[in-house]
N, C-alpha and C positions, 0 to 999 in steps of 0.2 A: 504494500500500500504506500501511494507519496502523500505527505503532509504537507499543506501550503501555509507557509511562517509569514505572518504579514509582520511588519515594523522591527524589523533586522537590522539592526547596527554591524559596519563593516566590523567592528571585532565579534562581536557576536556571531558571526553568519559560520567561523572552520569551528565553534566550541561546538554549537547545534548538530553540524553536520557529522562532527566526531562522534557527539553525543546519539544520536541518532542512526551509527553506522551501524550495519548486523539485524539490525531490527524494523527501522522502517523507511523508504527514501525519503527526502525532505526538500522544497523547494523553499528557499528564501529569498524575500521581495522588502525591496528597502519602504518601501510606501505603506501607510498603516490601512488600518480597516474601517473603513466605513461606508458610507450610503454610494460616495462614487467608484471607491473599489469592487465593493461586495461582489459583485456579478463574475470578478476573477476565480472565484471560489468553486463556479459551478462544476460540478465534474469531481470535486475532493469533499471526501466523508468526513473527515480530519483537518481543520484549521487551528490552527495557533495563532494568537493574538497580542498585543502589548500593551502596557498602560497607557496608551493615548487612542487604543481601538474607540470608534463610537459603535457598540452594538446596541442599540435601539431597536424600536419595533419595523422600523422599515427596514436595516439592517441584517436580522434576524430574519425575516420572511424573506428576500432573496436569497440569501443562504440557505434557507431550508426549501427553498422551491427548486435550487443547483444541487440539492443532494447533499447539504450536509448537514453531519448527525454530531455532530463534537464539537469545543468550542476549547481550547486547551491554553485558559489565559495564562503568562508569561510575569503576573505579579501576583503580590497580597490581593491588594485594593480591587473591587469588582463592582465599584459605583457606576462603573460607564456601561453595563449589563442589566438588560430589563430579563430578571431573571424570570418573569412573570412568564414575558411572553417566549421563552425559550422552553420554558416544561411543556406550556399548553404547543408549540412546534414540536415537543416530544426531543430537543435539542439538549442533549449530555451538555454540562458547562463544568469544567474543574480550575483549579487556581495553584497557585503558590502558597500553600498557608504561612510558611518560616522562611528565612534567607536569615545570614548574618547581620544579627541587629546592629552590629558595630560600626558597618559599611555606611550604615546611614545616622546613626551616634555620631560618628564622628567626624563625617562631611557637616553635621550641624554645630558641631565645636567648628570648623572648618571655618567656617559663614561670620559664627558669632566672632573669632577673634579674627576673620581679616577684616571687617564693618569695626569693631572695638581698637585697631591699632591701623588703620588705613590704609592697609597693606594694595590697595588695587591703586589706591593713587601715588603713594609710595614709589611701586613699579614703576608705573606712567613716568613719572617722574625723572626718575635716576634712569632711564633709556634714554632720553633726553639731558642727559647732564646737567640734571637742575636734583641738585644734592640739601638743598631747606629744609626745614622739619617744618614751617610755618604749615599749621592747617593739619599737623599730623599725632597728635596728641591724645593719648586713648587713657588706659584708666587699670587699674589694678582690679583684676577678680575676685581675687582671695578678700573673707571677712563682708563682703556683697553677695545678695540675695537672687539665687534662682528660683522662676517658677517656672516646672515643667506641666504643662499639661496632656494628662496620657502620660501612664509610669505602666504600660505594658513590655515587653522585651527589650523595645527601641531607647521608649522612655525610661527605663531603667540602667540600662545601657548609656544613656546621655547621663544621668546623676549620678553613677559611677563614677565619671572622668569630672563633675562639678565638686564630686566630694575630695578627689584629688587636687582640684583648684584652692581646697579650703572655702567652699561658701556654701553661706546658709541654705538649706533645702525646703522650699514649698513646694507641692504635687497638688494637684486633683486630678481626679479620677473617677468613674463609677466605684468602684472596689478597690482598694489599699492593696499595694504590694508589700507584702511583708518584705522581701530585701532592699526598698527605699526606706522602709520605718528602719529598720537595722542600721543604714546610715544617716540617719539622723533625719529624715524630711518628715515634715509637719505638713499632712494635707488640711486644706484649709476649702471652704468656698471660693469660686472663681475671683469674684469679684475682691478680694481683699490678696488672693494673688496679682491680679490686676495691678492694685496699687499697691503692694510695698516689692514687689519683684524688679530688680535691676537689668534682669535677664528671662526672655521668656522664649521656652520652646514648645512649638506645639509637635507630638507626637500623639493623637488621637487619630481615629479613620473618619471620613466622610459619608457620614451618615444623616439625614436628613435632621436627625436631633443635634448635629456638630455645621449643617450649612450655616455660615457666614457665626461661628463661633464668635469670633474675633470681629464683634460689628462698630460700628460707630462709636456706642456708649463706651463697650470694651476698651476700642482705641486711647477714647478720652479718660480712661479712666486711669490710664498708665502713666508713669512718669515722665514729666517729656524728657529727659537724658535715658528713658528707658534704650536695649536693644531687643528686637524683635527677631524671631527665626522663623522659619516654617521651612521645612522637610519631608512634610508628611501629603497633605493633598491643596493643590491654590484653593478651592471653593472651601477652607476651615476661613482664612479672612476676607471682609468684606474691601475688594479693591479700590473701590470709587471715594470710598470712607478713608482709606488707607494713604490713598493720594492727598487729600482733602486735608489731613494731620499733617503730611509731608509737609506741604504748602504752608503752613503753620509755621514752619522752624521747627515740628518737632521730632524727638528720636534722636539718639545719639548716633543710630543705625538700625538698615531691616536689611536682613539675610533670608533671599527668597528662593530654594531650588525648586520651587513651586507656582503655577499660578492658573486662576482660576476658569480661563480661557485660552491654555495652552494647546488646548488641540489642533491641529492642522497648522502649527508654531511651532513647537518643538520636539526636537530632533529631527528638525529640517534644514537645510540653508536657506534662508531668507534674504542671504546678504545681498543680492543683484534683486531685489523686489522692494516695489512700497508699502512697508507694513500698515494695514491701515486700524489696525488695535490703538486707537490714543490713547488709552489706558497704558499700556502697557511702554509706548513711546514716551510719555511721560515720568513714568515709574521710574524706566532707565537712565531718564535725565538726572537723578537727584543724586547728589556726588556722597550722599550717607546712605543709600542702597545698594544693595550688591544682588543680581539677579543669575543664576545658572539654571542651566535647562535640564531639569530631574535628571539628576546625575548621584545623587547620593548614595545611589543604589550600585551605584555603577565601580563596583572591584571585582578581582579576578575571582574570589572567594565569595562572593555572594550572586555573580551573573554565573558560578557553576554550580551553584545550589540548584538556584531558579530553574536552569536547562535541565540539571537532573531529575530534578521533581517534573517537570513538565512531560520528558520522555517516563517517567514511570506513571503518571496521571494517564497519556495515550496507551502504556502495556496494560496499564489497568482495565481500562476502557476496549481493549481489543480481547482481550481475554475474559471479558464479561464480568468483573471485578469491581466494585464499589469503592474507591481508596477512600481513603482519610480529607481528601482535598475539592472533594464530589458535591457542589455546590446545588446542581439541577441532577441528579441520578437517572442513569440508562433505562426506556421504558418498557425495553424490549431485549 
């Protein structure tokens, strides 16, 4: 059987096909999936997908009208999945449930200390033989207060390397992780994270009770020398609101590998096109944000989890097997 890989990154495309040798052929297409792809699928029982697939409901019915029966997403996150209408298509859907939390822990330490010591203008800078500090002045961690929100794998994982910083620990969460209470974090209500956190990371999923988490009031209610992170999905903050504070002066910095309308944007080149996202042309202008394009994910130890659980989610699936990762289950 060939499996058609939509949103393959050139280093991803010889892991997949390694990964895939012996067992199933595999075609990989650097273009992701959705309503104007779909119709490439027709003819493959077997699709693989990426964090920026849109499968929707129109997405979803040309695919199941071209014969296929699997859906074998390529991350955690499965927000961009109308899982509804995939069982009633009688369409298998599986995922990523784990990858190394670390990969993505610490591309958010990453964000927060080159936004905290200005490490991107720094750069700019001394390529240019302009050696100033003027404008480059960040701040000491240690003895200052982290809030993480979302203390599951990732987020535990990030307050790890904070308790290594020496700074005070605040969490929320639905349910307490006992090895954050272990190091010392006090969950608290959001809102009083909000305001005494120096540092916030969100590490929650996007879930309809986590859209625009991070909205207006949120924003305002942080400290304006606060730093902001996001890591985990763009639609946890509210963009328009986000900009709107920018505009303000305020933020010491916002560290974004995320963003809320990144789809058909990133992990693209867009460089020879006019982006017409103003949001996001805007965002980029402000010399206290730092934006990367979902990449946190992205080490050699966490995109060979990802492909190995992916090629065991399609053995599963072919051998008539239920895994662990079986989000919409085989109906047949």
């Amino acid at each position: 059987m060939e499996i058609l890989a939509f949103g393959v990154q050139a280093d991803e495309k010889p892991l997949i096909e390694k990964a895939f040798a012996g067992h199933h052929d595999v075609r990989c297409l650097r273009v992701n999936l959705d309503e104007d792809t779909a119709p490439i699928a027709a003819g493959y029982e077997i699709v693989s997908s990426s964090v920026n697939a849109d499968l929707d409901h129109r997405v979803l019915q040309t695919l199941a009208a071209g014969g296929t029966q699997m859906i074998a997403q390529r991350s955690t996150g499965f927000n961009n999945i109308d899982l509804d209408v995939a069982e009633r298509l009688g369409i298998t859907v599986a995922r990523v449930s784990y990858y190394s939390p670390y990969s993505v822990a610490e591309f958010a330490w990453t964000l927060a200390m080159a936004v905290n010591r200005r490490i991107v203008r720094a750069s700019i800078r001394t390529r240019d033989f302009d050696f100033r500090l003027d404008g480059l002045m960040g701040r000491d961690l240690r003895g200052r207060t982290v809030g993480v929100l979302g203390t599951g794998k990732i987020g535990e994982a990030f307050t790890r390397i904070a308790h290594g910083f020496g700074m005070n620990l605040l969490g929320w969460d639905v349910a307490e992780n006992p090895a954050c209470l272990d190091l010392g974090m006090t969950y608290v209500e959001k809102e009083r994270l909000f305001a005494e956190a120096d540092l916030i990371s969100l590490h929650v999923p996007l879930l309809p009770a986590t859209q625009h988490l991070i909205d207006a009031a949120a924003l305002k209610a942080m400290k304006d020398d606060a730093i902001l992170v996001n890591s985990s999905r763009g639609g946890l903050i509210d963009t328009e609101a986000l900009v709107a504070e920018l505009r303000a002066g305020r933020f010491a910095g916002v560290g974004l590998d995320v963003y809320e309308a990144e789809a058909g944007l990133f992990f693209l080149d867009k460089s020879l096109e006019v982006v017409e996202d103003d949001t996001l042309a805007r965002l980029i202008t402000f010399p206290n944000v730092l934006v990367t394009s979902h990449q946190a994910y992205y080490t050699t130890d966490a995109v060979g989890q990802i492909i190995d659980t992916t090629v065991q989610n399609v053995l599963d699936y072919t051998a008539g097997r239920r895994g662990e990762n079986v989000l919409v289950p085989r109906t047949a």
